[in-house]
N, C-alpha and C positions, 0 to 999 in steps of 0.2 A: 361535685364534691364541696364546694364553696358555700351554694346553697344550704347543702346539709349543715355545715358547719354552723351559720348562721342559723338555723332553722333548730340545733339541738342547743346552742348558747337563749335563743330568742325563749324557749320552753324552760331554760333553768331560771332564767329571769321573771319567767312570771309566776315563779312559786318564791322567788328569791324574797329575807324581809324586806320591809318597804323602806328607800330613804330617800329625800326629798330633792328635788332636782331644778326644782323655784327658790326662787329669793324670795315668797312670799310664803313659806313653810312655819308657821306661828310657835314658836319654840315654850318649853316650859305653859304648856297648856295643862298640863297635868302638877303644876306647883306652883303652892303659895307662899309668904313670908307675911308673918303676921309680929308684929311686936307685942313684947312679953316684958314684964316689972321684975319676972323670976322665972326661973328652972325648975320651981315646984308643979307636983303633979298634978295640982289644979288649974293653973296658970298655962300650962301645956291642956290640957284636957280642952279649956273653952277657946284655945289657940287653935288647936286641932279641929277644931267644930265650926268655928269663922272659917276658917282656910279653906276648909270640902264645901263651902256654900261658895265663897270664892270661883274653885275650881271650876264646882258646875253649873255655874251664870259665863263664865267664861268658854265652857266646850258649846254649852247650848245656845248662850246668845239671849236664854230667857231670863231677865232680871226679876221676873215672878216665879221662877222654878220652885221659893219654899211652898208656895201655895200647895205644889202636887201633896196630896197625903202619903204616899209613899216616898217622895224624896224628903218629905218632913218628917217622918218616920227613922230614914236612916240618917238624920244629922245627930240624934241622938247616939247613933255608934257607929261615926267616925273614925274611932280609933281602926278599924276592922278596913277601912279602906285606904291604910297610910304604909308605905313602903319602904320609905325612911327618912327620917327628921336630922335635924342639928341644928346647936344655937351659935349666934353669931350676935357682935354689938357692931354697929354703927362705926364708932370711932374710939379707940382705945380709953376715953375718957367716960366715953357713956354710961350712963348708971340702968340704963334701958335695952334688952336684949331681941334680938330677931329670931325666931322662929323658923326657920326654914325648911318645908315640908314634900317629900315626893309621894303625890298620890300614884294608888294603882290604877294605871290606863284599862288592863281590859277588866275592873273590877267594874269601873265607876260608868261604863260603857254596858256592860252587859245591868248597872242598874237602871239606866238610862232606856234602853230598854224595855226592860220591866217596866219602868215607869209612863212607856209610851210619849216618851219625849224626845223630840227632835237632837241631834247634835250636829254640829260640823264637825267636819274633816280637818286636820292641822294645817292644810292649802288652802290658804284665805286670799281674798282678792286685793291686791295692795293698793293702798289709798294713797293717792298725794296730796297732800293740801296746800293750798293757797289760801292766805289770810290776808286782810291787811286790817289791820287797827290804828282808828284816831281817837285821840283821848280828845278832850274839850277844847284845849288850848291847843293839842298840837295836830299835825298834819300824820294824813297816813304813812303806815310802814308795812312792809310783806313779814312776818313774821318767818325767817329762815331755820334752817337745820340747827343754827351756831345761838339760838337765841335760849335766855334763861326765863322771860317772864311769866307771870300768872297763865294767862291764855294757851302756852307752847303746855306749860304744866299742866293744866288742867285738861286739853286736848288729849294729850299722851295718856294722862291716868282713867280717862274714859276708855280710851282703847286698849288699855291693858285689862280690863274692867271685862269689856265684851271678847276680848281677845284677836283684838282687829288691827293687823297691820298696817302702819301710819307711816308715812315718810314726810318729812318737808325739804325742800328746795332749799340746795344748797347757799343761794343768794350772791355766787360769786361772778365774777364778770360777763360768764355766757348768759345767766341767767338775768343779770341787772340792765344787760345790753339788749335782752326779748322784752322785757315785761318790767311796766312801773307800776307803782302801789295804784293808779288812776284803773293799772288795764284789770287788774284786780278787784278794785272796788267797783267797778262799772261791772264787775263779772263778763268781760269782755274773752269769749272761749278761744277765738281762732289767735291770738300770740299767747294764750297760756297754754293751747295744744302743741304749740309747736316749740315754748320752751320743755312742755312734760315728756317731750320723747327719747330724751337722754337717761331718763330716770324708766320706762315704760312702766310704767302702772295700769293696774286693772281700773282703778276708779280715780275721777278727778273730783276734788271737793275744793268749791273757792267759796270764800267767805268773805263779809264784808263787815267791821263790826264797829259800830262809832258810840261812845260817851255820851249823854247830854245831861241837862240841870235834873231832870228826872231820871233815868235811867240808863238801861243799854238797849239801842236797836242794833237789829241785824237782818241781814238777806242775804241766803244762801242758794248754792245750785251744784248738785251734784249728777255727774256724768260715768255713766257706763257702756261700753258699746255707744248705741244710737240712740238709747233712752235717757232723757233729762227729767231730773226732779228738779223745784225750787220752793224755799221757802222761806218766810218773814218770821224771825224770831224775836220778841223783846221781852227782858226782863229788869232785874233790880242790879242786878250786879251780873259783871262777865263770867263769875261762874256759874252762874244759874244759865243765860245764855248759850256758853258751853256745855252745858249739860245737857240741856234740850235738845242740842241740835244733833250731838251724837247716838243721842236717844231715838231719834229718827232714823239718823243714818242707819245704828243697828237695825232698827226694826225695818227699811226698807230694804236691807241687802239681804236680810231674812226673809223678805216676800219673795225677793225676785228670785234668789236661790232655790226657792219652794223645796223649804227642808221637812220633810216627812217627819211624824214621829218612827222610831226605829223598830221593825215590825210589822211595817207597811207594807203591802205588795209589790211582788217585785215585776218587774219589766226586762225581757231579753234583747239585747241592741244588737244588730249587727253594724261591725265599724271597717269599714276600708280606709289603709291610710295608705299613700303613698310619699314618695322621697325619702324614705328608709334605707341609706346607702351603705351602711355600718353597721354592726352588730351591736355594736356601742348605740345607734338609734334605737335599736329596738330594745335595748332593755331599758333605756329613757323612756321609750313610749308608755311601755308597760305600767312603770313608776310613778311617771305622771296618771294615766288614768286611775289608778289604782288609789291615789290619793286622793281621789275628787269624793268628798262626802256624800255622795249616794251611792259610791259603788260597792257594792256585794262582792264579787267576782269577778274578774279577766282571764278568759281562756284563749289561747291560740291555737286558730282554725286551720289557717295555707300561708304560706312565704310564698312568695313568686316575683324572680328580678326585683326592683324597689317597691314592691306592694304586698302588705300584710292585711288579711282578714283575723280581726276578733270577734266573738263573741264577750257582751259585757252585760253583766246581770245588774240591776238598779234599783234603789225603791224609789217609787214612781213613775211619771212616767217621763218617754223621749224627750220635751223642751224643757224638763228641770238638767238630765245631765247635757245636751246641748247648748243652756245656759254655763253651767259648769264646767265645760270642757275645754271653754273659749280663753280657760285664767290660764295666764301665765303668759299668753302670744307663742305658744310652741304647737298647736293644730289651729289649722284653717279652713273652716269648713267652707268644701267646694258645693257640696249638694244635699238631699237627702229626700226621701222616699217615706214619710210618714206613715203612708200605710202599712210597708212594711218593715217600719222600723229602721230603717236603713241609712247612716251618716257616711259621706265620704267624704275624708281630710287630707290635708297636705299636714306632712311635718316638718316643721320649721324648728333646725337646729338653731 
């Protein structure tokens, strides 16, 4: 009887809608804020038309998206993809107005689409970064959560940009007593592993970036799983710097992801997960898969004691959702069967 129970809750769950069950769930993907001189209908109209370019550099990840002729096509009527607006200033004084816009998600998805253009899913892989910056004269510093300068600024607006969840390091005693701006700027990984696991993040990004009489150098090194990137950046100023590097970063969390355009053929998964103790697990489980940006489908196949069979439909193929299904640290994959398709997980409340 138990069984059933769970077994008719586990099937309302995976028609149920989707809501996110990571703290790496990328919120207001589907809206912009654009400032406005005025509330006239022209000043709204090329407000509306920035904001839907915004949006869709932001779901797809692709900062050349106007190029598609079909998504160049429909920034001309924008209006047609907007769900609802308001204006807002800044600070009661302001003589300058914000725009505040709700695009339609399954509008600009089903254009996307059409336009055979990749997107992500709202469950993005959460970054934490480690910085440390020396300016000419002075000695390095970790740039923290609590911090206001250029660099924190300009990091942040990148990732609001691509729509990439960023975290920094809080900076306070746990983390001042792991790791000094040396173990940072050496890119030294095993004490900044082992302060990152309070915060669990899917990616670590440490950075190293110092001032001189000509310019800004930098060396980076980003970590996912078991795969490291690294690279030497240098520019004129630290925002060009900063720009470059997260320009990488996007584009390399976009290879490894191996985001399809939408449209692509799909692939059928078979998933065995077990430690599923709760009914409460399994509509987690569901939730999370379900979120992962190549998935089509989640059907449930058998319940049995702590182990559930899915079938999971995909586009593309087994190592893009594989790669994908490792975000969050809630499945662990024990094994898998390439040939046929076949992942078996632990699920980790």
């Amino acid at each position: 009887m138990y069984m059933k129970k769970i077994l008719l809750a586990a099937m309302a769950a995976a028609w149920m809608p989707v809501t996110s069950v990571q703290a790496v769930r990328v919120a207001a993907l589907y809206q912009a804020e654009v400032p406005v001189i005025s509330q006239t209908g022209e000043s709204r109209e090329q407000a509306v038309r920035d904001g839907f370019l915004q949006v869709l550099i932001k779901v797809s990840g692709d900062p050349q998206i106007e190029k598609n002729p079909l998504i160049r096509a429909s920034l001309k009527r924008a209006e047609y993809y907007v769900h609802d607006y308001s204006f807002s200033t800044e600070t009661p004084e302001s003589s300058q107005y914000l725009l505040q816009i709700q695009y339609e998600p399954r509008d600009i998805n089903r254009l996307l689409k059409k336009a055979r253009v990749a997107y992500w899913g709202e469950n993005r892989p959460l970054i934490l970064v480690w910085v440390a910056v020396a300016g000419q004269d002075q000695d390095a510093a970790i740039i923290g959560s609590e911090s206001s300068g250029s660099v924190y600024q300009n990091i942040h607006q990148m990732g609001k940009k691509y729509g990439l969840p960023l975290i920094f390091p809080m900076m306070d005693v746990s983390d001042i007593n792991l790791v000094s701006p040396e173990d940072v700027a050496s890119l030294s990984l095993e004490p900044l592993k082992d302060a990152s696991r309070r915060y669990s993040p899917d990616v670590l990004l440490i950075g190293d970036i110092r001032e001189t009489e000509t310019g800004v150098q930098s060396k980076w090194q980003m970590q996912m799983n078991t795969t490291q990137w690294n690279w030497k950046i240098n520019g004129k100023s630290m925002e060009a710097v900063v720009t470059s590097i997260m320009n990488q970063v996007n584009q390399t969390l976009i290879s490894q992801y191996d985001l399809r355009p939408a449209g692509e053929r799909e692939t059928s998964l078979h998933l065995e997960v077990t430690h599923i103790l709760k009914p409460d697990d399994l509509s987690r489980l569901i939730r999370h898969i379900k979120n992962l940006a190549v998935v089509e489908r989640v059907e449930l196949s058998q319940v049995e004691d702590d182990k559930v069979d899915l079938t999971v439909r995909v586009r593309g193929p087994l190592e893009v959702f594989r790669q994908q299904s490792l975000t969050g640290n809630h499945l662990v994959l024990k094994s898998q069967n390439q040939g046929l398709s076949r992942l078996n997980y632990e699920w980790m409340r």
